[in-house]
C-alpha positions in Angstrom: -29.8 160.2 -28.6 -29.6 163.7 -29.2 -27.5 166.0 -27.3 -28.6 168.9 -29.6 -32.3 168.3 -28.6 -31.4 169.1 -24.8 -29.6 171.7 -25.2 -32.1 173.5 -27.2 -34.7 172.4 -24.1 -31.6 174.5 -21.5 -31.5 177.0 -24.1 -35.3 177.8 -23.9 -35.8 177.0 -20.3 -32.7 179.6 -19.2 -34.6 182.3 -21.9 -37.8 182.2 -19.5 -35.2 183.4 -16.7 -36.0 187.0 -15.2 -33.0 187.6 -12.8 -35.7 187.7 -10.1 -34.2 185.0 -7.5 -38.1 184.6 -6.5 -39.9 184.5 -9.2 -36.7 182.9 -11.1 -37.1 179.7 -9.1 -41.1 179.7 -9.2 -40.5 179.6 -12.9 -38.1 176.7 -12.5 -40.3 175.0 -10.1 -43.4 175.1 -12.4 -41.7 174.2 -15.6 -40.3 170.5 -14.3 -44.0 169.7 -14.9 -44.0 169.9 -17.9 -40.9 167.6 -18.8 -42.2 164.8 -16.5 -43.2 162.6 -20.1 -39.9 164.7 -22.0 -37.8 162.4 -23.9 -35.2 163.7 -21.6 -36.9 164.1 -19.0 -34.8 163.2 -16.4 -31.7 164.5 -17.4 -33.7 168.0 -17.8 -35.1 167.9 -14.6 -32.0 167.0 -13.1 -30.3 170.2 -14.3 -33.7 172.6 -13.3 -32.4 171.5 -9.8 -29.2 172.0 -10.3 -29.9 176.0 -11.5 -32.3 176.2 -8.4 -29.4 175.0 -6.1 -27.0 177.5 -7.7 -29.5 180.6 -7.3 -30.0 179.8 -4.0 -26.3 179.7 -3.1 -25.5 182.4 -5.5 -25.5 185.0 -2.8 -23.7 183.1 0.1 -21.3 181.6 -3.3 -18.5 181.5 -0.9 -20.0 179.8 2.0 -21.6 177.3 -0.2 -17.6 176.1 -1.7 -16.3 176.5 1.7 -18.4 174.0 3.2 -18.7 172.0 0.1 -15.0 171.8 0.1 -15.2 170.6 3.8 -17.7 167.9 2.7 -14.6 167.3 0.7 -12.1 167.1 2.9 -14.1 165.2 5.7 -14.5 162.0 3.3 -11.1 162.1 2.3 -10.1 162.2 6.2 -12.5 159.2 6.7 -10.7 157.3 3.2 -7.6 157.7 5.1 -8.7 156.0 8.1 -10.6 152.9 5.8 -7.0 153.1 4.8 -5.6 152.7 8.0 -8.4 150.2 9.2 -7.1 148.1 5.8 -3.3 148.6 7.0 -4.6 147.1 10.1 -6.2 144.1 8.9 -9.3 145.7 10.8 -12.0 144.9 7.1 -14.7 145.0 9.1 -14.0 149.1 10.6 -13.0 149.7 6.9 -16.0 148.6 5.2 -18.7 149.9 8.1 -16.8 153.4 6.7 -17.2 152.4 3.5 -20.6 151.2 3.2 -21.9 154.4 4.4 -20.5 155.8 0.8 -21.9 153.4 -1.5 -25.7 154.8 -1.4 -24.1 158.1 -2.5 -22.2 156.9 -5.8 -26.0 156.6 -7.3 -25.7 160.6 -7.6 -23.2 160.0 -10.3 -24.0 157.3 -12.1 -25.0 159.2 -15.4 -28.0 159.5 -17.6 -29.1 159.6 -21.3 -27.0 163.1 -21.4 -24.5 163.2 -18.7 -21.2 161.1 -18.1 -19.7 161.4 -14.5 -15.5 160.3 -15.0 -12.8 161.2 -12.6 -9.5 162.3 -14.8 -6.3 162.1 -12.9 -5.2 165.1 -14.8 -6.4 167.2 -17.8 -4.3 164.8 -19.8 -6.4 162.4 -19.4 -9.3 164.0 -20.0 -8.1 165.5 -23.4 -6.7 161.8 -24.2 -10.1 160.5 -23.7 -12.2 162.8 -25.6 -9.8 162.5 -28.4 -10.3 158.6 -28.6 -13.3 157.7 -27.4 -16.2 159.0 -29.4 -18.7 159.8 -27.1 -21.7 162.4 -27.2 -22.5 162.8 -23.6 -21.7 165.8 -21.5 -19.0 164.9 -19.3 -18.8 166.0 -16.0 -17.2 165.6 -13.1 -18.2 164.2 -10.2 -19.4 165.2 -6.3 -17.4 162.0 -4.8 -14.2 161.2 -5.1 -15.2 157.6 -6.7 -12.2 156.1 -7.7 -10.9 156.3 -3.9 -14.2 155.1 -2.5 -14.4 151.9 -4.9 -10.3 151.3 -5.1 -10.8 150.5 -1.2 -14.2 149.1 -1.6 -12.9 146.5 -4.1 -9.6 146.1 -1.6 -12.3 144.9 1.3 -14.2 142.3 -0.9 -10.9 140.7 -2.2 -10.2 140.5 1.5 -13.3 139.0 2.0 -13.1 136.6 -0.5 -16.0 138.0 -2.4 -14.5 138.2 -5.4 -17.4 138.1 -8.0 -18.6 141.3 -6.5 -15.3 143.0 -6.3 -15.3 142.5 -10.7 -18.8 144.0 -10.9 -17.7 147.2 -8.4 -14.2 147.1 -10.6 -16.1 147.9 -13.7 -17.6 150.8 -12.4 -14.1 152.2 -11.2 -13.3 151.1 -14.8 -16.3 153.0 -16.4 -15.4 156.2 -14.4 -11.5 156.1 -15.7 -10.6 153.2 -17.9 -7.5 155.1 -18.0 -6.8 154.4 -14.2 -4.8 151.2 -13.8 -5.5 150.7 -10.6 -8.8 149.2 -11.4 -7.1 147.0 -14.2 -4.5 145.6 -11.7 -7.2 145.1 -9.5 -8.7 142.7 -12.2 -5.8 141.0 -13.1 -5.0 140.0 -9.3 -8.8 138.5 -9.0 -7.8 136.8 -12.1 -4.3 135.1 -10.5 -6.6 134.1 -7.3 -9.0 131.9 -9.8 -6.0 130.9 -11.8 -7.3 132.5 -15.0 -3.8 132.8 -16.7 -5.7 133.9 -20.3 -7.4 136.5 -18.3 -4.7 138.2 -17.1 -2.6 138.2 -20.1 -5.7 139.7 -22.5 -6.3 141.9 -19.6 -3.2 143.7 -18.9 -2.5 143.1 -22.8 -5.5 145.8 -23.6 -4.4 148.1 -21.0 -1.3 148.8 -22.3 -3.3 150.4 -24.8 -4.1 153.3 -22.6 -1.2 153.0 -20.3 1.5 156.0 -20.1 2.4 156.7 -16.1 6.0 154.9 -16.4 5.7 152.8 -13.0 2.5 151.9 -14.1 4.0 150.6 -17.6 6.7 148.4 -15.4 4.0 147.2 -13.3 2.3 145.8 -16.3 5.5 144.5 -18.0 6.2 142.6 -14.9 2.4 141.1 -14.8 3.1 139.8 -17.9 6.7 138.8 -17.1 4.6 136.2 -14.4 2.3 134.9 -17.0 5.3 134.1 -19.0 7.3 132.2 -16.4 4.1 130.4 -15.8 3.9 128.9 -19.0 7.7 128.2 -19.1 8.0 130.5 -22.1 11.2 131.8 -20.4 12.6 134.4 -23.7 9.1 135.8 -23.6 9.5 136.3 -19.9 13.1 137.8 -19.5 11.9 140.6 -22.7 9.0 141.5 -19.7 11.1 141.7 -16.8 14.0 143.9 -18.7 11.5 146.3 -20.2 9.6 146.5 -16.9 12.9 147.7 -16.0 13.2 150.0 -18.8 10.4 152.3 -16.9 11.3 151.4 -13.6 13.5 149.4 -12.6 12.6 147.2 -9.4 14.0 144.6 -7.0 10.5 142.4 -8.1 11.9 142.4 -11.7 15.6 142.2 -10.9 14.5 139.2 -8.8 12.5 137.7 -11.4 15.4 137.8 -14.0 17.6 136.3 -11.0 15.1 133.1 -10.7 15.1 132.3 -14.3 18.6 132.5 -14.3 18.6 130.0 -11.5 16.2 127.9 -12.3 17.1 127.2 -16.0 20.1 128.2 -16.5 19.8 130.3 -19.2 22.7 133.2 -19.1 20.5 136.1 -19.5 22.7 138.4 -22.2 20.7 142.0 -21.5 21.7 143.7 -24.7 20.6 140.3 -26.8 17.3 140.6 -25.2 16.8 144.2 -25.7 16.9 143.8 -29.3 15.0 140.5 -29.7 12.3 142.5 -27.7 9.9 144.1 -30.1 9.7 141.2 -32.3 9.2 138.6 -29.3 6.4 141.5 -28.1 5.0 141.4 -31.6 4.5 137.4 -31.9 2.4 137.4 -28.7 0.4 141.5 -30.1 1.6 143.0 -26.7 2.4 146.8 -27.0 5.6 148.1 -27.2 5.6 151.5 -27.2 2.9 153.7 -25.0 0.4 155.3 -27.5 2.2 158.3 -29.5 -1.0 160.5 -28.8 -0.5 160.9 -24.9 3.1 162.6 -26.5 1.8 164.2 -29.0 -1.0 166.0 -26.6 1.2 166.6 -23.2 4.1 168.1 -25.6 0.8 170.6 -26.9 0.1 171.2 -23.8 3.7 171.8 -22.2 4.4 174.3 -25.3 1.3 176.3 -24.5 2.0 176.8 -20.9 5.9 177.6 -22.0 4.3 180.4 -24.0 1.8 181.8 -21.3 4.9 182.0 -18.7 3.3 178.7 -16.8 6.4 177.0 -16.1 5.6 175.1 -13.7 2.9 173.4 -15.8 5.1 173.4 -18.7 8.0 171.8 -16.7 5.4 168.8 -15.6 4.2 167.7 -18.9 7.7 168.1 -21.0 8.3 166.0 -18.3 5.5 163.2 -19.0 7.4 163.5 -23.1 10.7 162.9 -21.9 9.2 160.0 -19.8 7.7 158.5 -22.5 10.5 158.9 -24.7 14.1 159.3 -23.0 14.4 162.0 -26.4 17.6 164.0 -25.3 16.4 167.5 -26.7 13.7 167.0 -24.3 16.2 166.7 -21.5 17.7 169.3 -22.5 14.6 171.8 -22.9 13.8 170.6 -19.6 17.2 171.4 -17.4 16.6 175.2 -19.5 13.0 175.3 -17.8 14.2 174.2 -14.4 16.6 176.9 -14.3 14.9 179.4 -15.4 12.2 178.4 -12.6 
């Protein structure tokens, strides 16, 4: 697949453009015709409707984002009620909500040319550009899909439907493998069919793309319980302690507590800290957070320094110094906040 091949198809389509809204969209209109049989042709004829929709609105520009900013903000007030309904133990409001939705996900499902993700951030959408090779335009999309199947997925785990939530998990997966809430969504299906291996291999390759701190703990401690299940009680403690490294929690402090307890094993903290990369090693979990989420946000965080964007600057120093306590960081960072 060529990406080079439709963009030389755009390029010669856009030449045949007058300027002439009328006779613009005529041409538009009659050339989608000819691209029925195209290679491409779908992806091509997607985007003819896509300048037609834009030549249309180009005049009332500002009424068109103002209400599509509404559609916006309407399905995000409907998420929060699913939310709400989910809070409530009401699945069966949630999903009636939800279902409605579902239909609409097909408008970003992709093509030969296109790849619909939803980033949290820029971060992540540098990160993934940089690592994963991929040749598609991406794009992002109309729906906020990550919301819409993070809830979906809730209600079928409710439901007991738990097949389906995996396949509608790998689609939240496709649109952000860097979003964990997806992959902790997978390992708990996992602990409901008591597939142990699962988890472990699961949350073991997501550490891989892992570098929001809490979410870091979160996995440390997922593993922590996979540990304690199979007695391997060293392995375990090393989990709960570096969970605590990147958050510390009452769920790990309470997990270190129960060990202690239960096998009397007088849990020396520094001893453990040191023993932890090796024990880490022997079972080819990650230690440290990939150095290229550092290496980009500390880019990034010097750029906006430079172009008086503090505020921007402050935030992803701030992901560095999370990633690596590093004390001239801390330092730089106090500096910033007082100058803002």
């Amino acid at each position: 697949m060529s990406i080079e091949k439709y963009n030389n198809e755009m390029k010669l389509i856009s030449s045949k453009l007058t300027g002439n809204k009328e006779k613009d969209i005529e041409i538009l209109e009659s050339l989608k015709c000819d691209y029925i049989d195209h290679e491409y042709g779908d992806e091509i004829i997607d985007e003819i409707n896509r300048i037609i929709g834009r030549i249309l609105y180009n005049e009332e520009e500002e009424d068109f984002d103002n209400a599509y900013e509404g559609d916006i903000n309407k399905i995000m007030e409907e998420l929060k009620l699913v939310q709400k309904y989910i809070n409530e133990n009401n699945i069966e409001k949630a999903e009636k909500i939800i279902l409605d939705y579902l239909p609409m996900l097909d408008i970003c499902r992709g093509d030969k040319i296109n790849l619909y993700m939803e980033f949290r951030n820029p971060l992540e959408e540098i990160y993934y550009k940089y690592k994963f090779e991929n040749d598609k335009i991406i794009k992002k999309p109309v729906l906020p899909i990550a919301s819409i199947l993070e809830k979906y997925v809730y209600i079928l785990i409710k439901k007991g439907e738990l097949e389906k939530a995996l396949k509608y998990i790998e689609k939240g997966i496709k649109c952000n493998p860097l979003n964990m809430a997806f992959v902790f969504q997978k390992a708990s299906i996992h602990a409901m069919l008591n597939n142990a291996e699962d988890i472990f291999e699961v949350i073991k390759d997501s550490l891989k793309l892992c570098y929001i701190p809490e979410e870091l703990a979160r996995s440390y401690r997922m593993l922590g319980g996979y540990f304690t299940e199979k007695g391997l009680w060293k392995e375990a403690i090393c989990c709960y302690l570096y969970s605590n490294f990147w958050e510390e929690t009452e769920i790990a402090n309470g997990e270190l507590d129960y060990i202690s307890e239960t096998t009397n094993i007088n849990i020396d903290i520094e001893h453990y800290i040191n023993i932890t990369p090796e024990v880490f090693k022997k079972h080819g979990v990650l230690f440290k957070p990939d150095y290229t989420w550092i290496e980009i946000s500390y880019g990034m965080a010097s750029e906006f320094e430079k172009s008086g964007r503090i505020d921007d600057a402050i935030g992803y120093y701030m992901v560095c110094y999370n990633l690596t306590k590093d004390e001239e960081l801390k330092e730089k960072l106090q500096k910033l906040l007082k100058r803002n």
